[in-house]
C-alpha positions as CSV (number, residue, x, y, z in Angstrom):
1,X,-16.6,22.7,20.2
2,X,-15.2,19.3,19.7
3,X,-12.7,19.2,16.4
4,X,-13.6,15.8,16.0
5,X,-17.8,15.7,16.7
6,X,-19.2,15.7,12.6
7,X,-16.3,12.2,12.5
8,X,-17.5,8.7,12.2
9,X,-15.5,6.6,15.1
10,X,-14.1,4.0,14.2
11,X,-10.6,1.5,14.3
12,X,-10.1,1.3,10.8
13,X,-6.7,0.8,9.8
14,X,-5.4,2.8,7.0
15,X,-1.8,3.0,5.7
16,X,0.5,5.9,5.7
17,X,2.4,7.0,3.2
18,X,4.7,10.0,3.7
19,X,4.6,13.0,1.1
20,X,8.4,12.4,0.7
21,X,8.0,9.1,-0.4
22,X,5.5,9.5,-2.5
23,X,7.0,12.5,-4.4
24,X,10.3,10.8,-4.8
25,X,11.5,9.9,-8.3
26,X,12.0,6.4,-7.5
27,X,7.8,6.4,-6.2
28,X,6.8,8.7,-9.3
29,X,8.5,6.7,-11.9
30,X,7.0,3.4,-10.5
31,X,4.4,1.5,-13.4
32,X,0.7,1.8,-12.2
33,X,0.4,-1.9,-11.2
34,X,3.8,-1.4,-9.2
35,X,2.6,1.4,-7.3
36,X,-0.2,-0.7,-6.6
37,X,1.9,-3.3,-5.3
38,X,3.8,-0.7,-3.0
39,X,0.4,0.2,-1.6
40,X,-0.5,-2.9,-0.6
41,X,2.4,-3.4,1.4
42,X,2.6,-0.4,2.8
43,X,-1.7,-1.3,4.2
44,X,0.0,-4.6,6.0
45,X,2.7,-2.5,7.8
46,X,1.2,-2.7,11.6
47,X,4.2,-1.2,13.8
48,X,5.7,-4.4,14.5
49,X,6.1,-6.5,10.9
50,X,8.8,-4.3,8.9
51,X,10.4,-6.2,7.3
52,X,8.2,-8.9,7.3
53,X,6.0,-8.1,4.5
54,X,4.7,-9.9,1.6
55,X,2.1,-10.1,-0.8
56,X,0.9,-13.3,-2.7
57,X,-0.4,-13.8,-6.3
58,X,-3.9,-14.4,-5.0
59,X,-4.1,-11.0,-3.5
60,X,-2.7,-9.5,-6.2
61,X,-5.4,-10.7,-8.2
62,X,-8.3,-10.0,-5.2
63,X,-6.7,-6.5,-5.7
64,X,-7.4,-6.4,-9.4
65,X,-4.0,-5.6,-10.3
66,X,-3.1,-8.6,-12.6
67,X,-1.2,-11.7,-13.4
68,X,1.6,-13.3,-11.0
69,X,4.2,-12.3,-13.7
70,X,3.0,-8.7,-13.1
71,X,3.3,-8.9,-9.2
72,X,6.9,-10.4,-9.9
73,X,7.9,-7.4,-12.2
74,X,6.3,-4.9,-10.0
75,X,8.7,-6.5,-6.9
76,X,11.5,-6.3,-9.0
């Protein structure tokens, strides 16, 4: 029997997030909007672009996370 046959295929991209990370005190004592911030970068991660990520004010908004000033003081 096929492990994978009740499984929708697909090429969805999804982003991954190691247990470590996430259960590190520098993770769990992140604000809300700042952990959202880290996720969203961590979705643009492709193999190739780290390094090279960034996030602008209009998808911080698209993301319903906030203001500008709260993308800035979730990067800081």
């Amino acid at each position: 029997m096929n492990r994978r046959a009740g499984r929708k295929k697909g090429k969805g991209r999804f982003a991954r997030l190691p247990i470590e990370v996430l259960e590190s005190h520098a993770v769990t004592s992140l604000p809300h909007a700042a952990f959202r911030v880290l996720v969203l970068l961590a979705a643009q991660f492709n193999g190739y672009n780290n390094g090279a990520l960034g996030i602008t004010a209009s998808q911080v908004l698209k993301a319903g996370i906030g203001s500008d000033k709260t993308l800035y003081r979730s990067l800081n």
